[in-house]
N, C-alpha and C positions, 0 to 999 in steps of 0.2 A: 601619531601614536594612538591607539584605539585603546580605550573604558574598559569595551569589553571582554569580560573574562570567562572563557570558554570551558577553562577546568571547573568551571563552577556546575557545569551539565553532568558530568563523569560524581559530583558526588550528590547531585538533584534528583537524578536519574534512579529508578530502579525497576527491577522486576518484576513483571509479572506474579503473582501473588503463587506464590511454589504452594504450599499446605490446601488452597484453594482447589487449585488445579486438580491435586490428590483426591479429593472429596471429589471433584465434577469425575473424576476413573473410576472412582469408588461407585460413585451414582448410577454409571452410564454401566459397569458390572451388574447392578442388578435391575436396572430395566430386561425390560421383556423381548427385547432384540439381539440376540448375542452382539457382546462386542468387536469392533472389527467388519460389522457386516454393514455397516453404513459408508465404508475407506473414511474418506479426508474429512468427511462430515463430523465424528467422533473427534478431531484433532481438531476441527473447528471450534465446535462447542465447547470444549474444555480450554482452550487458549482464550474465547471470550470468557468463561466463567472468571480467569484467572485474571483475567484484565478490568474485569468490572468488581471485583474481590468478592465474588457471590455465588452460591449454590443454593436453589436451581439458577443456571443461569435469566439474566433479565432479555424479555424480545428488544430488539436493537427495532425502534422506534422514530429516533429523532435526528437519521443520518441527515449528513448536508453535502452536498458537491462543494469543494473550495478550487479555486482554478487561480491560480498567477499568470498575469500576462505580462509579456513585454518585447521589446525588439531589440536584435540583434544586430549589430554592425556590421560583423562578421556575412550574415547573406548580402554584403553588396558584392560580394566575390562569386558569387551563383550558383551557393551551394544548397539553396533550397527549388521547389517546384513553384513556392510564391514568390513577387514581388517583395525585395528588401523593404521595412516599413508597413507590411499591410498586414499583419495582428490584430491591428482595430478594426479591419472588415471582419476578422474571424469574431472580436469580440462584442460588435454589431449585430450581425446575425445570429449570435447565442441569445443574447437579450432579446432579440426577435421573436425566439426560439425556430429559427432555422436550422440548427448545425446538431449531428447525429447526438450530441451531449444533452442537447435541450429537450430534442425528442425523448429519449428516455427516461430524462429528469420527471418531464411529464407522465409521462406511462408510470411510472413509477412513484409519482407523489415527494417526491426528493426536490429540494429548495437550492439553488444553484448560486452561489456567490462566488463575483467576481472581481479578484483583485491586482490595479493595474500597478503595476511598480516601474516602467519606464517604454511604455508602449512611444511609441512617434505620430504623436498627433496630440493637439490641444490639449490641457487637462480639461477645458469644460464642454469637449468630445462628450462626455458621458455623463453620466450619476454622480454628486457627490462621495455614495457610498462604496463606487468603482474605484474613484480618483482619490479618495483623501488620503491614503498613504505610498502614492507613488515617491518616488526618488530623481529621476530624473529621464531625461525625454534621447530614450536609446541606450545601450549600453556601445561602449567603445568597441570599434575591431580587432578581435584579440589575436590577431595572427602575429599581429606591429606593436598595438600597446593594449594595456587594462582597459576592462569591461568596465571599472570603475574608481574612484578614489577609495583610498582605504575608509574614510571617513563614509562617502556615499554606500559604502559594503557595508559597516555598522550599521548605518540609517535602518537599510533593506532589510539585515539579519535581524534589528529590533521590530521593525514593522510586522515581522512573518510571528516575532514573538508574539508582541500585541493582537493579532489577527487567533491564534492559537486561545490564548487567554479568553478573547471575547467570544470564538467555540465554546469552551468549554462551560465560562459564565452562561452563557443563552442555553444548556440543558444541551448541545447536539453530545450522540453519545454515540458515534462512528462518524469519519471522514472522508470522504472520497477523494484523494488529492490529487491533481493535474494538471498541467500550463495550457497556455495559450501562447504560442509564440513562434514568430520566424528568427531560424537561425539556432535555434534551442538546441535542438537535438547537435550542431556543430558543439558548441562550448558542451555538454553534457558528456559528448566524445571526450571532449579534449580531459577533463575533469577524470571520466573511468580512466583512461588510458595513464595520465598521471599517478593516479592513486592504486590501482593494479597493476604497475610497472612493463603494462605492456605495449606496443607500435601503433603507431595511429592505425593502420590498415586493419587491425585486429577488432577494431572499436567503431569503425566508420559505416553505417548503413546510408542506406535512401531516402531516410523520411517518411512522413503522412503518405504525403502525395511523393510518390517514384519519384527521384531523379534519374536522368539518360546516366550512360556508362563518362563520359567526360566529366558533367554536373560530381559524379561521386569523385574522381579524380580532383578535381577543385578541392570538395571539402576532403578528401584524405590527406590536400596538401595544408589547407587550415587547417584541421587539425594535427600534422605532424608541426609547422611551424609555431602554432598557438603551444604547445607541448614544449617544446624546446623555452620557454618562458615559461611555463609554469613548474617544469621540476625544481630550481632553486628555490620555490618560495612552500616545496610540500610540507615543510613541519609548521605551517603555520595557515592552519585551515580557512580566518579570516583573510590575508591577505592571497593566496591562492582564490579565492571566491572574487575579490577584488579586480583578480589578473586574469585570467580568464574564463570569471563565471559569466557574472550579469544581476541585476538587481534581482529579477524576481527569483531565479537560482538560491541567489543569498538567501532571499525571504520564505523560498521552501524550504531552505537548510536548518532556520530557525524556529518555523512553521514545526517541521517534525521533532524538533530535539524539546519545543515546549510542550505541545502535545503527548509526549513520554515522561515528563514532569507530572502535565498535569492527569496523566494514566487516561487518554483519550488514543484506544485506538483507531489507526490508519490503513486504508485500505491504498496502494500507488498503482498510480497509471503506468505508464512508458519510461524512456529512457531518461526523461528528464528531473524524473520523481525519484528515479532509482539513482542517478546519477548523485542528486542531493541528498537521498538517504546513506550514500555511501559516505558523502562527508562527513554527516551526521556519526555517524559510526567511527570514524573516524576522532570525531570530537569526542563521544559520549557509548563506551564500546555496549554499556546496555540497551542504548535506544532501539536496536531491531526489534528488540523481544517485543513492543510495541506494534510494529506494522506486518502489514501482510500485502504478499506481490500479486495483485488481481489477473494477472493475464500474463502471457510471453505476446512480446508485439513484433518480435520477427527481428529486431534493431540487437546488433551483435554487444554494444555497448549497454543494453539494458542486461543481457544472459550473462554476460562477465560481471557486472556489478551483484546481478541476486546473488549471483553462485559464490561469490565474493562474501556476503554476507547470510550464507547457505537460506535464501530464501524460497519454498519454493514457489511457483506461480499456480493461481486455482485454476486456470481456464486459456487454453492454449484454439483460440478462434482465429486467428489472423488476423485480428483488429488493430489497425496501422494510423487508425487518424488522428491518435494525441484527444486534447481538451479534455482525459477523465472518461471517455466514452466506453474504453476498455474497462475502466476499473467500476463503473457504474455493473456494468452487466454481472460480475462477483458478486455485487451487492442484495439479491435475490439467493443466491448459495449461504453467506454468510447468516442472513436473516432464517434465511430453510433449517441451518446446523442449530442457531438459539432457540427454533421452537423446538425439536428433535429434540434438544440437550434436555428442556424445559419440560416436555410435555408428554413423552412416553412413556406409560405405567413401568412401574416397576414391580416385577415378579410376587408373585404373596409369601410372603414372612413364613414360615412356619414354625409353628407354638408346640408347646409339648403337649397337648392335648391332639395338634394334629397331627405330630409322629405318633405319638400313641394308638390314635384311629388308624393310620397306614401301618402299622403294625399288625393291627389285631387284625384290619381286612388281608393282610399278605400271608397272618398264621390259617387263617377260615379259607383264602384259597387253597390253601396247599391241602388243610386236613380233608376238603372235600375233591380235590383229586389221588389224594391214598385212597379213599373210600373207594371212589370209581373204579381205580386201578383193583382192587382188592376185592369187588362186585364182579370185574370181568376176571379175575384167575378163579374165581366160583363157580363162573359157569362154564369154565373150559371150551374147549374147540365145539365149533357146529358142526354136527354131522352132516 
């Protein structure tokens, strides 16, 4: 039986700062750009002012990439384009900086942490600072059984909390959040499909990397079988994560819902992000107000969960390869909208001295075109 008490996020949780928000409308009326003429930009900067509780809004400064990795049991059935097990090459090569997330981490000046919650390989594979809050080495096959113990799903949903907390302690003041992981996007399926009461085929894409027309038949059948076990256990979010999430799953679940505690907005990647923000929501119906969906990534199960939680997405590129990579390149938009919000004049005031002067110039035009008018019926027509 698990500690943890979930209802306790539903009264932790709150909104975005409503009166705040009002003032960043208010503000953005009287800059010097009609409003409206910027689209989503305007929606942007007032949803941060509201999230940071401040006008003008502050520049977003101290984002950080957070990534959960782990492995899936579920790809030994061949429903991804990698090897069952090999996540730790993905999160080798990150640390390299190899892989398209590192790259832009770079270009971009953005600090990349990565956290393994039950990859398949060694824990001293890596970093201490990778490893020290994993849970365990793979999640189970959830077609047949749990991704985890109830207990091991506590572990992960505290570690993601823990992990949240020491953001927000260290000053980061936006998130970029995304996995690492083979098999993810299956259990992510299985999870929308559960929670939006809709058929595995409805939720089941191809992944990063394409899978062939068979490969997706696999996983449509994972996930309709993983399904068929997770509906019994939908009123109980922790034990549903248990059955066919996955550690790191878990640990973005908790990841987001302390992050909206502690009013640290999130920016989500893919399906895997949105997948666990829907639990989130699930648990804690305020925590959306908190995040924002960086990209559409083409995955049927990430479009039914935003819509799910009327999110919409900033940037519709076709960026399909997971690790945060999608939700990195919004993060250039978001930071554009806080100086925008921040930094463009607002219109001049006008005082009674200077109605008074547009006055008197509006009466001295007008008396000196009667004059004119009144000069030319004097001298009547030219012969």
């Amino acid at each position: 039986m698990s500690s943890l008490n979930l209802d306790d996020f539903t009264d932790l949780i709150e909104r975005p700062d409503g009166g705040v928000r009002r003032d960043a409308e208010a503000r953005r009326e009287r800059q010097i750009v009609p409003p409206g003429s910027l689209g989503r930009l305007d929606d942007l900067g007032e949803w941060l002012a509201a999230a940071q509780g401040t006008v003008p809004v502050r520049p977003v400064v101290r984002p950080r990439v957070v990534l959960f990795a782990g492995d899936h049991g579920v790809a030994e059935l061949g429903v991804s384009a990698r090897p069952a097990g090999s996540a730790a090459e993905l999160v080798r090569e990150i640390l390299e900086g190899g892989r398209p997330v590192a790259v832009l981490a770079r270009r971009l000046d953005v600090p990349v942490r990565i956290v393994d919650m039950a990859l398949d390989c060694e824990p001293d594979a890596f970093p201490a600072d990778v490893v020290r809050h994993r849970v365990r080495r793979g999640s189970g096959r959830i077609d047949f059984e749990d991704a985890l113990t109830l207990e091991e799903a506590e572990a992960a949903f505290r570690a993601g909390v823990a992990v949240a907390d020491e953001e927000a302690d260290s000053g980061t003041d936006l998130v970029v959040l995304g996995d690492v992981s083979v098999g993810g996007t299956t259990a992510a399926g299985v999870l929308v499909a559960a929670l939006c009461g809709t058929d595995a085929s409805v939720v089941t894409g191809r992944g990063g990397e394409a899978i062939d027309d068979l490969a997706w038949m696999r996983k449509c059948a994972a996930i309709r079988d993983a399904l068929r076990r997770a509906r019994p256990v939908l009123g109980e979010q922790l034990q549903l994560l248990a059955t066919v999430g996955g550690a790191d799953l878990a640990a973005m679940t908790g990841f987001l819902l302390q992050c909206a505690v502690r009013k640290l907005p999130v920016v989500l990647d893919g399906v895997v992000a949105a997948a666990c923000a829907l639990v989130g929501q699930r648990i804690a119906f305020r925590a959306p107000d908190w995040w924002l969906a960086a990209h559409r990534s083409g995955e049927p199960g990430q479009a039914k969960a935003l819509d799910r939680m009327a999110l919409e997405p900033l940037l519709d590129q076709g960026v399909k390869v997971g690790e945060g990579a999608g939700a990195l390149l919004a993060l250039p938009l978001v930071q554009a909208a806080a100086a925008l919000a921040a930094e463009l004049p607002e219109k001049p005031v006008k005082t009674e001295k200077t109605e008074e002067a547009e006055a008197s110039a509006e009466e001295a035009e007008a008396s000196a075109e009667e004059a004119e008018a009144s000069a030319e019926e004097r001298e009547g027509p030219v012969a």
